[in-house]
N, C-alpha and C positions, 0 to 999 in steps of 0.2 A: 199764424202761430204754428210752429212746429209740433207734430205730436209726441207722444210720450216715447221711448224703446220699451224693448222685452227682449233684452243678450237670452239667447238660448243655446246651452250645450246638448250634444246630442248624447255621450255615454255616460251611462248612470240617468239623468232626467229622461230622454228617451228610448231610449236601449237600456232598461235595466239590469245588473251586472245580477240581478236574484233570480228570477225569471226562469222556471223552466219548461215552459208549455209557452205557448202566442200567447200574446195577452189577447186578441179577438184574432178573430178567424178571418176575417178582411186582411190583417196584416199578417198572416199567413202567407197566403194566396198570389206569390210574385215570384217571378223567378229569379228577381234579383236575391230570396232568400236562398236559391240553391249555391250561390256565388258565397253569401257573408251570412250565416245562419243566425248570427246575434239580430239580424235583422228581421226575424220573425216573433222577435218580443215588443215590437214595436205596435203600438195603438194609434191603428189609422184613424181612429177618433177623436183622437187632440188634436189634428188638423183643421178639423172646420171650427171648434171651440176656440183655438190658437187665433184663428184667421179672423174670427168673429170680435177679438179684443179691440181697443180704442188706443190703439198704438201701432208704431212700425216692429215688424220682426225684424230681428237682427241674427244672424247664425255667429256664436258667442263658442266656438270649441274648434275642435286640433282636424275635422273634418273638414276646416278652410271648406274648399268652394265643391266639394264631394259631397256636402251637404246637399247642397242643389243638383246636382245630377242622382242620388241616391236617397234623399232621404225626404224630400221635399217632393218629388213625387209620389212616393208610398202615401204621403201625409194630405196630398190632392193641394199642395200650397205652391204659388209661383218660386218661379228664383229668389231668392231671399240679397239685400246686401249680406256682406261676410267681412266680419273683424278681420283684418290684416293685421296681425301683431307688431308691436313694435319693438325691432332693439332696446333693452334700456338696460343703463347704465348704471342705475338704481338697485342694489338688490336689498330687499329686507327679506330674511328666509321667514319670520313671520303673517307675509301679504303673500296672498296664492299671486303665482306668476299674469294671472291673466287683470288684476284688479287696476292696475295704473292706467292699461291700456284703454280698458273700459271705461273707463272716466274722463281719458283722454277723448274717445271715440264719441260718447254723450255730448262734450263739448256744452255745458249747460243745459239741457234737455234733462225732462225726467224721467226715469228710467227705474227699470224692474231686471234684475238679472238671476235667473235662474240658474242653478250648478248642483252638483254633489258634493263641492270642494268645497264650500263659500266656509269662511271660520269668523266668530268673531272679533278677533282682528283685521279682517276685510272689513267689517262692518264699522266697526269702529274709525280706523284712516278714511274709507267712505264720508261716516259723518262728521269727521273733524275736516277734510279737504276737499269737501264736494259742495259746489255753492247753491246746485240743483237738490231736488226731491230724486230719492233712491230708495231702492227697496231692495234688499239681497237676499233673495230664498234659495236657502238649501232643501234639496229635493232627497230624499233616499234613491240611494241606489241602486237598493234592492229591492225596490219597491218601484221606482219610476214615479214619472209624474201623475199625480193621482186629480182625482174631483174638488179633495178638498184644497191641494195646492190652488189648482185654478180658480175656485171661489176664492180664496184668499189674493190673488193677483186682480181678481176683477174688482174686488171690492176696495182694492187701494187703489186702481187707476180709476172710479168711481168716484172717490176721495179727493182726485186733484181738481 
């Protein structure tokens, strides 16, 4: 049986947009922050919590596959797959641009997707056209992704 996803975007849920000190001091300590200094708000800590979940990562944001060169190392996680978005023909200015795709990409799997963007009308098309279990947390983005998010993500993929 296939295991569950976890879509992760990186700004706002990992690079928080409030943020203005390191969130630790690990994630400091790179020189890839002297290059992208938003990169020093990053919490190398949610790497091995992240890693430790009962699902695949999926890189779920606009860092395509720089995810994995950049951010996935800070975070001590492999290569991750990466959403390839899709063309679509569809538009509802109501559903954030990345939601059809996601659900495409699930393809029946159940699945947790993490964002800053996520609106209740995501939520909603989600649970009217999705034949899978989904969870869609909205993470602050001033704030990043926190302890309680993650208990809250472990505790629903605990649930399935």
């Amino acid at each position: 049986m296939d295991r569950p996803l976890l879509f992760l975007d990186v700004d706002g849920p990992l690079l928080p947009f409030g943020a203005i000190t390191p969130v630790s001091e690990a994630g400091a300590r790179s020189t890839r922050t002297a290059t992208n200094p938003l990169l020093a708000r990053l919490n190398r800590d949610h790497g091995r919590r992240l890693w430790t979940l009962p699902c695949d990562l999926v890189w779920a944001t606009t860092w395509m596959g720089d995810a994995n060169d950049t951010i996935a190392p800070l975070l001590g996680l492999p290569d991750l797959p990466v959403v390839e978005w899709p063309d679509s023909d569809e538009e509802d200015d109501s559903l954030h641009w990345k939601t059809r795709g996601l659900v495409q990409w699930a393809a029946g799997r159940p699945f947790v997707w993490v964002d800053d963007e996520i609106t209740n009308a995501d939520r909603e098309w989600v649970y009217a056209n999705y034949d899978g279990k989904a969870l869609l947390h909205r993470v602050d983005p001033h704030c990043g992704l926190t302890d309680q998010d993650l208990t809250l993500v472990e505790r629903w993929f605990a649930r399935l």
